[in-house]
PASEBA-1860 file (N, C-alpha, C; in nm, 3 decimals):
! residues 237
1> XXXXXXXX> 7.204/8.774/7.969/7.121/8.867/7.892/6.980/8.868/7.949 ~ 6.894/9.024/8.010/6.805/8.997/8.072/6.719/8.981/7.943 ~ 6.585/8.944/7.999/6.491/8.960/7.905/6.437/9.120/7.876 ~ 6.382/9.133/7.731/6.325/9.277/7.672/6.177/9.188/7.682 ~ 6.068/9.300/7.735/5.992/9.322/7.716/5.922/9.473/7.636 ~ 5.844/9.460/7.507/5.800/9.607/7.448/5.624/9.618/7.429 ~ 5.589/9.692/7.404/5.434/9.692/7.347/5.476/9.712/7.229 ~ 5.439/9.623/7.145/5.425/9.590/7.036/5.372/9.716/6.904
9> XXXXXXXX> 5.219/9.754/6.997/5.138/9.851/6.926/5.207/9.947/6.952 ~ 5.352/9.977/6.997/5.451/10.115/6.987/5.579/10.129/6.924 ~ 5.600/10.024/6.861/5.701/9.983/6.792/5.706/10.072/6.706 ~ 5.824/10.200/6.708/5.904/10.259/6.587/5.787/10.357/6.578 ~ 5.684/10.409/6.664/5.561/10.527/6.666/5.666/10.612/6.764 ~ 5.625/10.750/6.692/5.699/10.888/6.786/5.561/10.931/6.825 ~ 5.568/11.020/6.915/5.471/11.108/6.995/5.364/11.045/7.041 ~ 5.370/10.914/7.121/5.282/10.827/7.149/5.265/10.873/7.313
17> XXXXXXXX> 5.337/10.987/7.373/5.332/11.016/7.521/5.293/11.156/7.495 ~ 5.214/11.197/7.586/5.200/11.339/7.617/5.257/11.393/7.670 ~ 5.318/11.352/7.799/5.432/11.417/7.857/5.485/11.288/7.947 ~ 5.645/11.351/8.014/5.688/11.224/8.131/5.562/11.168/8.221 ~ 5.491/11.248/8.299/5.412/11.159/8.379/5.316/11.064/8.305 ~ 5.262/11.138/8.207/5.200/10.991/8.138/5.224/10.898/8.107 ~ 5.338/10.932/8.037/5.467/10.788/7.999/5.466/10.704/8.130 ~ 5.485/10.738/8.222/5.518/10.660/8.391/5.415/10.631/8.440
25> XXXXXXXX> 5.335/10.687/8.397/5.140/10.602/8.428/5.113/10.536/8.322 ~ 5.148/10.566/8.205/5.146/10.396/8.135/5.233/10.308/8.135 ~ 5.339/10.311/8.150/5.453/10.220/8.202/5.394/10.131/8.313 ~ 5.367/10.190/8.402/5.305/10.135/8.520/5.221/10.061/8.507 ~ 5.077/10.079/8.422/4.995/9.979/8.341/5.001/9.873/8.291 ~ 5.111/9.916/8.214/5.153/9.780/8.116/5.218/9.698/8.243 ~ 5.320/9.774/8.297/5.378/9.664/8.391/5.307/9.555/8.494 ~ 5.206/9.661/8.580/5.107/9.616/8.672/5.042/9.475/8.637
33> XXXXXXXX> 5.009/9.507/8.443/4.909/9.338/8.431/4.991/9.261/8.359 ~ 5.141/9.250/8.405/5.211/9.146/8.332/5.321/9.080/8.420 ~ 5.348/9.164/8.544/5.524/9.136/8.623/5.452/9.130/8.767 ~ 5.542/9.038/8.871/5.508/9.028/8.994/5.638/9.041/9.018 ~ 5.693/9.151/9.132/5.835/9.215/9.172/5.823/9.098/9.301 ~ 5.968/9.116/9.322/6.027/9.062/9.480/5.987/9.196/9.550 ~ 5.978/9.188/9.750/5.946/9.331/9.812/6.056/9.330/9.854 ~ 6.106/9.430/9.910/6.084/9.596/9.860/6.059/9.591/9.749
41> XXXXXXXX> 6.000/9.659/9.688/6.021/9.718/9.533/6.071/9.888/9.506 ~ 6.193/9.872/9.492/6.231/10.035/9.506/6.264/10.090/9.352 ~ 6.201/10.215/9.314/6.186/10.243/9.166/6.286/10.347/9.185 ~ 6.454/10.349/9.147/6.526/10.425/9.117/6.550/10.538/9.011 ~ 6.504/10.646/9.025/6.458/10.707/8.897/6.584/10.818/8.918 ~ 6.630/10.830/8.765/6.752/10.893/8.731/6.669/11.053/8.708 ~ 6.784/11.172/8.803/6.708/11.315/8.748/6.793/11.372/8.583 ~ 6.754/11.451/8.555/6.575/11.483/8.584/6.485/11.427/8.523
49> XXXXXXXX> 6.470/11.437/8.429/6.365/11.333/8.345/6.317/11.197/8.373 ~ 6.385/11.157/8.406/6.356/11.018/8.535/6.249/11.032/8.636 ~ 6.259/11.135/8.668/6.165/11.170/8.840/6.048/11.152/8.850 ~ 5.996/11.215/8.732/5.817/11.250/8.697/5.749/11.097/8.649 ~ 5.841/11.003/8.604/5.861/10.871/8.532/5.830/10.787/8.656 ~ 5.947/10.812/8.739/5.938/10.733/8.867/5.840/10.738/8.969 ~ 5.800/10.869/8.975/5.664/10.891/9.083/5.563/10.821/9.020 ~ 5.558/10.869/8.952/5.379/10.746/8.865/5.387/10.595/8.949
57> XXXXXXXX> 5.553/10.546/8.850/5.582/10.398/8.890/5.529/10.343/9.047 ~ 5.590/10.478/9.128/5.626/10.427/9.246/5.451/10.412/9.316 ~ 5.357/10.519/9.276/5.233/10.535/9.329/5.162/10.426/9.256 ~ 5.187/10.372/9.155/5.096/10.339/9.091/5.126/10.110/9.097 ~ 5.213/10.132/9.126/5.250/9.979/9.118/5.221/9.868/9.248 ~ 5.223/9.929/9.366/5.298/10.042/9.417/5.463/9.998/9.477 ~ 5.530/10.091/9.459/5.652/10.082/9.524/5.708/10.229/9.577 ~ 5.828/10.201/9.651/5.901/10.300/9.668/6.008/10.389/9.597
65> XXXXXXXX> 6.015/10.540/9.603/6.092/10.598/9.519/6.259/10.665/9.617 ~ 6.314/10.639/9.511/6.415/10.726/9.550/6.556/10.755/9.421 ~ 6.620/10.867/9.435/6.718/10.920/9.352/6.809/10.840/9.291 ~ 6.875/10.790/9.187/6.987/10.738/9.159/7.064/10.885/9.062 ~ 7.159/10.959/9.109/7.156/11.056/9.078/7.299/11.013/8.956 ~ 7.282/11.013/8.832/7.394/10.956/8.713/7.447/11.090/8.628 ~ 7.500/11.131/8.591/7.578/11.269/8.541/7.660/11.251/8.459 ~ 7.648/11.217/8.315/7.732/11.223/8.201/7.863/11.297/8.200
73> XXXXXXXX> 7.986/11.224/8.205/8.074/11.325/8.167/8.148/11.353/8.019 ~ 8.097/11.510/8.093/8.131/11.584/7.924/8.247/11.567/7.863 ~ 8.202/11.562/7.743/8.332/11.616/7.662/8.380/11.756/7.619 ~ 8.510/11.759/7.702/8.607/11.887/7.665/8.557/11.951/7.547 ~ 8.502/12.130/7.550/8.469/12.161/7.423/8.276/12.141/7.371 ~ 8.229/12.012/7.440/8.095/11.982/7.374/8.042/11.912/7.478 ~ 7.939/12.037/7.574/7.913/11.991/7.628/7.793/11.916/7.660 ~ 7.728/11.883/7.578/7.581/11.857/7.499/7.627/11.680/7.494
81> XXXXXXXX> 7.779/11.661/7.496/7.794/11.520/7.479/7.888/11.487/7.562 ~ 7.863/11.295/7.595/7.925/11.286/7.723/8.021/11.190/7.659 ~ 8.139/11.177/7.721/8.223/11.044/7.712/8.212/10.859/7.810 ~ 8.127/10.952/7.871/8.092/10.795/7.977/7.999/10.856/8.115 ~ 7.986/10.839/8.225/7.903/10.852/8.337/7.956/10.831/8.480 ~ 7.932/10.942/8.592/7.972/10.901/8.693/7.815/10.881/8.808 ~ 7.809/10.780/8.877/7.684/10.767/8.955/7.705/10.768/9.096 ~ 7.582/10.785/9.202/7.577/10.837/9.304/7.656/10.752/9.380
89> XXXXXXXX> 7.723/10.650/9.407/7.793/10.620/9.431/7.931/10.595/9.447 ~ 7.928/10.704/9.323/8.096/10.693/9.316/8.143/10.639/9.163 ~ 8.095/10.500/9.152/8.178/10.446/9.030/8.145/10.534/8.856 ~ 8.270/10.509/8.777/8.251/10.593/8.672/8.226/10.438/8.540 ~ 8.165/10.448/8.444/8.175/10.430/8.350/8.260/10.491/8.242 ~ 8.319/10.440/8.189/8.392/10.497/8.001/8.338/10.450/7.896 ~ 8.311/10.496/7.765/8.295/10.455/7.685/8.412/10.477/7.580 ~ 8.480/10.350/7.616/8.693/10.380/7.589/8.661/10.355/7.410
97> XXXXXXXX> 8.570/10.329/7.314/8.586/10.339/7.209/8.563/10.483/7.171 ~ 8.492/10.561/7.203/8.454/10.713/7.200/8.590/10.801/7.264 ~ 8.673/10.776/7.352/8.762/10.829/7.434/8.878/10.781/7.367 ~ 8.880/10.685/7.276/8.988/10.646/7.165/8.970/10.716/7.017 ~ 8.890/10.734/7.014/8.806/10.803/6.870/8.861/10.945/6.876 ~ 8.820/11.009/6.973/8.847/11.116/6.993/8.986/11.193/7.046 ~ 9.056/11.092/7.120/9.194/11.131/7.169/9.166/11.217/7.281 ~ 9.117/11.187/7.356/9.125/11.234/7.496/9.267/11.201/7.590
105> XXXXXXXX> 9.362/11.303/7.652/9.413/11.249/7.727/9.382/11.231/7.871 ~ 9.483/11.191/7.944/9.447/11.163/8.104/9.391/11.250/8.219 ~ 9.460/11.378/8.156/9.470/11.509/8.253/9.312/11.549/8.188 ~ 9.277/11.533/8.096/9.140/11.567/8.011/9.042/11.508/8.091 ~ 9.060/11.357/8.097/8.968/11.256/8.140/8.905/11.327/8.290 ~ 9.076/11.299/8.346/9.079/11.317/8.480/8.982/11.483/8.533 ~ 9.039/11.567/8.456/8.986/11.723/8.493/8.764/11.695/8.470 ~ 8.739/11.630/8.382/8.584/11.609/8.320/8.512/11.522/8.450
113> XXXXXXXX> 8.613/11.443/8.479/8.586/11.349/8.566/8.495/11.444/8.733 ~ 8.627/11.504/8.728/8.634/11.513/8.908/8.507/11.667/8.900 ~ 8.487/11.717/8.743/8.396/11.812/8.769/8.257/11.776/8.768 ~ 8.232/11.651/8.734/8.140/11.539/8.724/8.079/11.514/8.863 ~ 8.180/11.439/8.948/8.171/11.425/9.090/8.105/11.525/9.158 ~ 8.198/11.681/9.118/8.139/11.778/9.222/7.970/11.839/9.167 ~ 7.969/11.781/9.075/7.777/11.794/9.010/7.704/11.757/9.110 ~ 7.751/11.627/9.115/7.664/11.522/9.178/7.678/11.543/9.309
121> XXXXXXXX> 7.779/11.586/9.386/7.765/11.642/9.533/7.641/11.781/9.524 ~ 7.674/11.841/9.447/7.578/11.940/9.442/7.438/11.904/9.447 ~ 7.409/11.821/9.340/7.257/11.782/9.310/7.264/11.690/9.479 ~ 7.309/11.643/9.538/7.288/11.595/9.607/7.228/11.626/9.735 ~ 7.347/11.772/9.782/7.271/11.856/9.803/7.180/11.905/9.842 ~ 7.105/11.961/9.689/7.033/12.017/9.657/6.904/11.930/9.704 ~ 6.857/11.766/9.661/6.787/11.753/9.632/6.700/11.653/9.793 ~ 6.855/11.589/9.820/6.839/11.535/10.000/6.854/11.588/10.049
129> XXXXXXXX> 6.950/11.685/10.092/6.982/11.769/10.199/7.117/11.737/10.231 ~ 7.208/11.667/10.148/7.299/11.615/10.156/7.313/11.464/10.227 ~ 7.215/11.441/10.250/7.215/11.302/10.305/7.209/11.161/10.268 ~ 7.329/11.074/10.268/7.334/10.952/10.174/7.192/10.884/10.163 ~ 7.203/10.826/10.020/7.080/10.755/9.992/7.074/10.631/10.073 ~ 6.944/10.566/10.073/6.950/10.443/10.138/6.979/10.333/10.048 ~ 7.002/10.226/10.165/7.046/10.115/10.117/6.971/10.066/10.028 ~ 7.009/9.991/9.924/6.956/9.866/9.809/6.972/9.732/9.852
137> XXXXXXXX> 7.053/9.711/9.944/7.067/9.581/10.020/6.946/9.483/10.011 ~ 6.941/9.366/9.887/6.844/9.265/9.888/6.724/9.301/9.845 ~ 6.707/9.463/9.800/6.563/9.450/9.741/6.565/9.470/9.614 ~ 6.481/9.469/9.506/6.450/9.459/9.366/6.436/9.572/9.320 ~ 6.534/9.664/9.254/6.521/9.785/9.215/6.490/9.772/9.033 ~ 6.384/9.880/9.040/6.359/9.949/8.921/6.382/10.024/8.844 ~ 6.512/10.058/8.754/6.581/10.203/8.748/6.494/10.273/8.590 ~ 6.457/10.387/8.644/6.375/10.411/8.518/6.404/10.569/8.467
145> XXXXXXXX> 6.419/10.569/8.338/6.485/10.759/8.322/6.337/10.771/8.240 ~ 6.339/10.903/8.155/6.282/10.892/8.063/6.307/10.875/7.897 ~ 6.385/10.760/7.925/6.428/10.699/7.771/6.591/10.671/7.775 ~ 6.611/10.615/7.679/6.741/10.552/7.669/6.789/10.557/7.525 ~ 6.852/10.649/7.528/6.961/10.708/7.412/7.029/10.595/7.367 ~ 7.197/10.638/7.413/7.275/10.558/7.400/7.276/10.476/7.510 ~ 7.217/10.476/7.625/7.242/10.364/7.698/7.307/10.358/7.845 ~ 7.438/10.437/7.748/7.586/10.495/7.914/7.490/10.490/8.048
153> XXXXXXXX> 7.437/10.578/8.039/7.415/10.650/8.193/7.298/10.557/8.265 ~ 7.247/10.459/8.217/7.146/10.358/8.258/7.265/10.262/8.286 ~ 7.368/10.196/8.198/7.414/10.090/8.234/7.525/10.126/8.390 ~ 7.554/10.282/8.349/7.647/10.305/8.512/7.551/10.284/8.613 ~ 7.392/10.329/8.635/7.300/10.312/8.707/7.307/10.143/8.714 ~ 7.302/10.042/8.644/7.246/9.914/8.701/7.355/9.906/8.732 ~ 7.481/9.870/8.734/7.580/9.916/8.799/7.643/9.916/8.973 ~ 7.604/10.062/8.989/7.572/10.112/9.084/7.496/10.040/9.196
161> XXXXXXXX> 7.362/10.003/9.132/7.240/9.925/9.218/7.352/9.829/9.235 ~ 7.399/9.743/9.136/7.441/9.612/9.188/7.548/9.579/9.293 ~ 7.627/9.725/9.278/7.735/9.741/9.374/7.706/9.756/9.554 ~ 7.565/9.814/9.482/7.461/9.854/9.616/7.399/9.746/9.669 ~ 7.387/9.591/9.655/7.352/9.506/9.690/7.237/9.429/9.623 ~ 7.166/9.558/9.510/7.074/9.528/9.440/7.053/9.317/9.459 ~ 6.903/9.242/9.480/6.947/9.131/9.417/6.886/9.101/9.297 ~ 6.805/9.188/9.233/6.702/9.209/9.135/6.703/9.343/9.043
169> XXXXXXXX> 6.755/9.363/8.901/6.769/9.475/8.843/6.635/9.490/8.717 ~ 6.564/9.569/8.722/6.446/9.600/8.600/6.508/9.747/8.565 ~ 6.502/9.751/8.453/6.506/9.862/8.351/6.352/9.901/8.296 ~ 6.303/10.008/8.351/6.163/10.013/8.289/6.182/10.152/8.248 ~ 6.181/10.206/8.068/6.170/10.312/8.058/6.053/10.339/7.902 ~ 5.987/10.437/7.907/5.901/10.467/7.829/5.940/10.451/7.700 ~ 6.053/10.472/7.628/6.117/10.462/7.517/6.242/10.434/7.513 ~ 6.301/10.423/7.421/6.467/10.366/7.401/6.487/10.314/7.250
177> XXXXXXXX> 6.607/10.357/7.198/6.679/10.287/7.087/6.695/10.162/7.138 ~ 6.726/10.093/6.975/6.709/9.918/7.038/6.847/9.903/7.031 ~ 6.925/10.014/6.956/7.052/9.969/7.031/7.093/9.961/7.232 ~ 7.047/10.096/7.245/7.050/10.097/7.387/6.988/10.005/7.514 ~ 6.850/9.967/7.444/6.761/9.796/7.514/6.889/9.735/7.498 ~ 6.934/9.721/7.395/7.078/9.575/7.379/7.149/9.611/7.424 ~ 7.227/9.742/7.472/7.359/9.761/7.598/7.290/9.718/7.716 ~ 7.185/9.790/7.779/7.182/9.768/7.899/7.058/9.627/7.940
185> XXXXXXXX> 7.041/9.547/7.820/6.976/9.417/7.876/7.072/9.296/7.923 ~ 7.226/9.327/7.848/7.308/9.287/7.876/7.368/9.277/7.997 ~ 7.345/9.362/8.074/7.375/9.388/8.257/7.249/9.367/8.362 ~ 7.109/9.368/8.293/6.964/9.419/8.358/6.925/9.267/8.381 ~ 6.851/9.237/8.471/6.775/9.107/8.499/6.659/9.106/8.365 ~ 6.561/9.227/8.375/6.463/9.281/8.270/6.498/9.383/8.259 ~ 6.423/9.443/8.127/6.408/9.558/8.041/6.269/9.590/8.030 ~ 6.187/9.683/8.042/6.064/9.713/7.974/6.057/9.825/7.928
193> XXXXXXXX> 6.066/9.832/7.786/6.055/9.945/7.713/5.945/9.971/7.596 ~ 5.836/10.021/7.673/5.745/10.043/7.546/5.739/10.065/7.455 ~ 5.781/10.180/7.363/5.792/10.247/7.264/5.973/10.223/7.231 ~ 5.957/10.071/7.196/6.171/10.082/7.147/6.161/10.102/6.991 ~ 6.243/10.196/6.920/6.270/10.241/6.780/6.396/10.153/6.799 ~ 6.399/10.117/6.624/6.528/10.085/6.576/6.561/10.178/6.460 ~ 6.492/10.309/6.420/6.512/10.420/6.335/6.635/10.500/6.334 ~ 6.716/10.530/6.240/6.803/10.658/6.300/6.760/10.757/6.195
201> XXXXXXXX> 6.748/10.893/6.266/6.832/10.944/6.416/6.769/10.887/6.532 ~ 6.807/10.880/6.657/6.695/10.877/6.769/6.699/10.979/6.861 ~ 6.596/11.019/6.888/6.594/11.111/6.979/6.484/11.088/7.111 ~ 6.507/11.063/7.217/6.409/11.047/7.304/6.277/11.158/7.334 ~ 6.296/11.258/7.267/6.259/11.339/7.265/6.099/11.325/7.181 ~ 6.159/11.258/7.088/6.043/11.225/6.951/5.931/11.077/7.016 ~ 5.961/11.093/7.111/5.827/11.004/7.214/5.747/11.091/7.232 ~ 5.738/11.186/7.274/5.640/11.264/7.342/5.630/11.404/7.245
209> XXXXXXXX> 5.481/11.423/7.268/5.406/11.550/7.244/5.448/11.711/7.320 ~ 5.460/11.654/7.425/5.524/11.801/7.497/5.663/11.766/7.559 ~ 5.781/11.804/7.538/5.926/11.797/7.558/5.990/11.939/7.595 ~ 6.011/11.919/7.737/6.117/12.030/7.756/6.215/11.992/7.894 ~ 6.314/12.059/7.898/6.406/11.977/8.017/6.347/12.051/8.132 ~ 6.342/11.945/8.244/6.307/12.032/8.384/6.416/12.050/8.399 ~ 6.398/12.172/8.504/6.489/12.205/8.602/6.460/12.150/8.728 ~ 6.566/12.180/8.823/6.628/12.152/8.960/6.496/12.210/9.031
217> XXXXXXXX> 6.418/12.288/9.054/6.313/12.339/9.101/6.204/12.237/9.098 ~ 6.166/12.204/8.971/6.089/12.084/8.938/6.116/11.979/9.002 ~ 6.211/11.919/8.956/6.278/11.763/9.034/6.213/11.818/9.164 ~ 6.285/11.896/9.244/6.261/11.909/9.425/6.137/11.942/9.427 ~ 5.991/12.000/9.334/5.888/11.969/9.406/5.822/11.823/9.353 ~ 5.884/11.780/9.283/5.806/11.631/9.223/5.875/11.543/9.378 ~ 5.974/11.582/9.469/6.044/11.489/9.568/5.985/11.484/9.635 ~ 5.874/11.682/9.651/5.831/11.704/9.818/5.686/11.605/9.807
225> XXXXXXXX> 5.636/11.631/9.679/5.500/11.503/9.650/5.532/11.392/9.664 ~ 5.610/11.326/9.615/5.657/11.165/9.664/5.687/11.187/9.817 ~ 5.720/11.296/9.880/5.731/11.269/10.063/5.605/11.317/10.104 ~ 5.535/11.365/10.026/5.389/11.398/10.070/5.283/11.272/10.079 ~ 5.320/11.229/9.960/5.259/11.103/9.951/5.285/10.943/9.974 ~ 5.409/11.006/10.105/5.493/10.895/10.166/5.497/10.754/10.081 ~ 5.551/10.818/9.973/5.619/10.720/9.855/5.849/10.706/9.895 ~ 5.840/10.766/9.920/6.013/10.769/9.942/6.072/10.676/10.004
233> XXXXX> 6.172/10.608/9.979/6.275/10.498/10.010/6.327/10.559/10.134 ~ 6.340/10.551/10.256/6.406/10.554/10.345/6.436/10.423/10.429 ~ 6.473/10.338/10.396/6.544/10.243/10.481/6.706/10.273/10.509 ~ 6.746/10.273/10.704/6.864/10.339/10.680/6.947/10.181/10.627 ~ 7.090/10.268/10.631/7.180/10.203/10.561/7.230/10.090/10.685
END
């Protein structure tokens, strides 16, 4: 069980962020006068909402950025909700009590699944040029979205890193249910989550003052500034 770290003075407060980048420039703050990373320090930031989170991190700490690209797969019918997660690497998560609840069969699973995959080739794509990410091999990754719901799609991300060679996993995200700190501290070396609620409903949303989803346009110019500002992970594989 990694350790949780929170700010205290954010405990169970909504609209304490103005928007993602602020959240990721105070994240960065808090982190900066309390944690000393192993190097590399590579800040894996999940799109989209992740991205704007991660550039702060990466300029401001400083470390390097790059994509961990994670893609909820939907549920048949609702697509607003996922049954588990597939990540840039390949491996899938389930969340087999939700996929029992509901009665999903195989051909279901399987069809959600493989349209999952071809997302993530797309965004991939879209956002490298199609070109595999670099290695995690031995350095200390940071995986940071902007908030943590239920959890899924962060724990397929540490995951992923670890499969990737990760030898050091931090979870640093601006907000989170404390159920979700407790799924994924369970897999994470650390956690740092400023603003963790134990309220229901939760909505990650109810962190911040201004909330709206980026698009794919966004993400790719928040990428071309992190290569502008030769922040980007390129070590080859």
């Amino acid at each position: 069980m990694g350790r949780v770290i929170e700010e205290a003075a954010l405990h169970n407060r909504v609209r304490v962020f103005q928007d993602r980048r602020e959240a990721g420039a105070k994240l960065a703050g808090f982190i900066r006068g309390q944690l000393v990373f192993h190097q590399p320090l590579i800040v894996c930031a999940i799109p989209a909402g992740g991205v704007p989170v991660g550039l702060e991190l990466a300029e401001k700490l400083p470390a390097r950025l790059m994509l961990g690209i994670v893609r909820k797969v939907k549920i048949p019918g609702n697509p607003e909700a996922g049954f588990g997660a597939v990540t840039w690497e390949g491996s899938v998560l389930f969340n087999e009590a939700l996929i029992r609840q509901i009665g999903l069969t195989r051909q279901e699973i399987d069809a959600a699944v493989q349209e999952t995959r071809e997302n993530i080739r797309d965004r991939m794509e879209r956002f490298t040029g199609g070109r595999p990410l670099p290695s995690l091999q031995g350095t200390a990754v940071m995986i940071t979205d902007d908030g943590l719901a239920s959890g899924y799609t962060m724990l397929a991300a540490i995951r992923a890193a670890r499969n990737g060679g990760a030898r050091e996993i931090t979870v640093a995200v601006p907000t989170g249910s404390a159920g979700a700190v407790s799924l994924v501290a369970a897999e994470a070396d650390l956690v740092v989550c400023l603003n963790q609620r134990d309220r229901y409903p939760f909505a990650v949303a109810d962190a911040y003052r201004s909330w709206y989803d980026l698009d794919d346009r966004e993400v790719s110019a928040l990428i071309r500034e992190a290569g502008e500002k030769d922040l980007l992970w390129n070590r080859k594989r």
